[in-house]
C-alpha angles and dihedrals in degrees: 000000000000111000136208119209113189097208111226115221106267089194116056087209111062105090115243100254087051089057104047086048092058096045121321091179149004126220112200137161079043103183086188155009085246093065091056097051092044086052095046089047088053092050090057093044092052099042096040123171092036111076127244123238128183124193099204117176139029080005086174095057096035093055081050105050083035090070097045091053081060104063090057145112101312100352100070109122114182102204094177085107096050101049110102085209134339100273128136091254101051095056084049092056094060086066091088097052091042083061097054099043082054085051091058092037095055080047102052098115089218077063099051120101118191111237090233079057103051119112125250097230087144110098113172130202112226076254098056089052096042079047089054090048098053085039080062096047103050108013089165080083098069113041132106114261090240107027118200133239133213131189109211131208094210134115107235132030092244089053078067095076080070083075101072106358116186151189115102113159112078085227095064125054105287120223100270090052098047087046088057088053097044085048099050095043087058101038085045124035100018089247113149130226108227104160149309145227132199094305099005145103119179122209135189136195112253113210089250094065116115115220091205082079102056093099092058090052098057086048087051102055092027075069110047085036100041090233115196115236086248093056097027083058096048098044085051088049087047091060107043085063105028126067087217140076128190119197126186120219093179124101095247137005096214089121091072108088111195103157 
């Protein structure tokens, strides 16, 4: 049975919106990518107005690389002047205000990069692309066995990305990139951004997604992704009769081993 486990604060003195940015919950024990989602769908529901992120796979490497996205070009938040004292706790405050300066960064219109724009610096093998389809198929595969939970302080769903923004090495989407495509998926075709691992985004349908543009999705990320026909077939037919869609923003998806 997949379990939910709402962590208490272990420290009095991180504040309550520092804590759930850090990990309000864990889901473990998880029988099937619909649980998660249901459950996902039940956090939102209960912490409304604050947004739900998941960090899904390789949660270990994608905090990592996570924090080194964020010392780059534009992102960079030097918290040394805010800290009270150099606890635990305090650095753990400045969480909160990090989040926010990410926010306005990724908002910042000479940061913005029109989807239509965007490079294609993603160049999959016929294997990497065979490797996406069966992660959509069966995304139970490659999950984490406890998957973690954040509760965001950000208007919109897309502005969550700023919670753990990714994309560190030159070679992947950088953050900027990956927040134009979260961004378009969601302004344009009703997909939600839900959360993310070490080479994910995951994606669900809102009610508002119109199935009669499915088509022009597919055309639009065959294209940024150079898709091949077979691929670009079987993800249109995944999501006419599937409510997800996973997305990679890494250079290549030979870590997952599905064999």
């Amino acid at each position: 049975m997949t379990i939910l486990d709402i962590k208490e604060k272990e420290n009095s003195l991180i504040t309550d919106n520092a804590h759930e940015l850090i990990c309000y919950a864990t889901i473990s024990e998880i029988n099937s990518w619909n649980d998660v989602v249901n459950l996902y769908s039940e956090i939102k529901q209960n912490n409304f107005p604050k947004k739900v992120l998941l960090l899904l796979e390789d949660i270990g490497q994608c905090q990592y690389t996570s924090m080194h996205a964020s010392m780059g070009d534009g992102l960079y938040f030097d918290t040394s002047e805010l800290v009270e004292d150099d606890s635990e706790a305090s650095w753990d405050n400045t969480r909160p205000l990090e989040l926010q300066y990410h926010i306005e960064q990724l908002l910042k219109p000479e940061n913005y990069i029109e989807f239509n724009n965007l490079p294609k610096k993603l160049k999959y093998s016929d294997e990497d692309q065979a490797t996406l389809l069966q992660i959509n198929v069966e995304p139970e595969e490659i999950l984490d066995e406890v998957i973690q939970v954040k509760l965001v302080n950000s208007e919109t769903e897309t502005q969550k990305f700023a919670a753990c923004l990714n994309g560190y090495f030159s070679c992947d989407l950088n953050p900027f990139e990956s927040f134009s495509l979260i961004q378009h998926l969601d302004q344009s075709y009703d997909l939600e951004y839900i959360g993310l691992g070490a080479s994910l985004l995951f994606f669900i349908k809102t009610t508002k997604f119109d199935a009669n543009k499915t088509p022009q999705l597919l055309n639009d990320l065959s294209n940024f992704y150079q898709f091949n026909q077979s691929i670009h077939t079987q993800l249109e037919q995944h999501l006419s009769n599937h409510e997800y869609l996973i997305l990679p923003y890494v250079e290549s998806l030979e870590v997952f081993d599905l064999d």
